[in-house]
Phi, psi and omega in degrees: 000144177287213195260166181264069150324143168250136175210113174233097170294111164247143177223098161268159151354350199034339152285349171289343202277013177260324172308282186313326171300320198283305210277332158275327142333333143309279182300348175277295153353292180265315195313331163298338171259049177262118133341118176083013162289092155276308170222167168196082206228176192249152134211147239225115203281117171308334199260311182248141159272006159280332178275132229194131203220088192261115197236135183209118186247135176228159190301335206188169171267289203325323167299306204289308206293339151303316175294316190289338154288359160310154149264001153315320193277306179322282199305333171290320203267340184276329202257333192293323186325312186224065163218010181233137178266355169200156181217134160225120198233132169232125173253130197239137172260116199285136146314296202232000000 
């Protein structure tokens, strides 16, 4: 299998953004130094500053399925659960 994309839309809570700045710094962070990590980066919507757009590419779903066991990704994924008013995840394949 080729390789994967991620594309993750988050719309956090707005009482949140000092939390949230500390807990994706962390995931981002270690999620780069992951065996099967090709990119990983946050980015922050010019229109909302609530929404955060985390694009991430890996070697295999075995790779993304190794990330979702860290505990980085764990403690990210436990805090977003009830600080975000909306979360959308696409995992995706290039085409072309």
């Amino acid at each position: 299998m080729s390789q994967l994309n991620i594309v993750a839309t988050l719309k956090i809570k707005p009482e949140f953004r000092g939390a949230f700045q500390t807990i994706f710094k962390k995931l981002v962070e270690e999620s780069q130094k992951e065996i099967g990590c090709i990119r990983y980066e946050l980015n922050q919507s010019i229109d909302d500053p609530d929404v955060y757009i985390v694009i991430e590419t890996w070697v295999s779903k075995q790779a993304i399925n190794n990330h979702n066991l860290t505990p980085h990704f764990k403690a990210f994924a436990s805090f977003a659960k009830d600080h975000t008013e909306k979360l959308d995840i696409c995992i995706a394949k290039q085409v072309l």
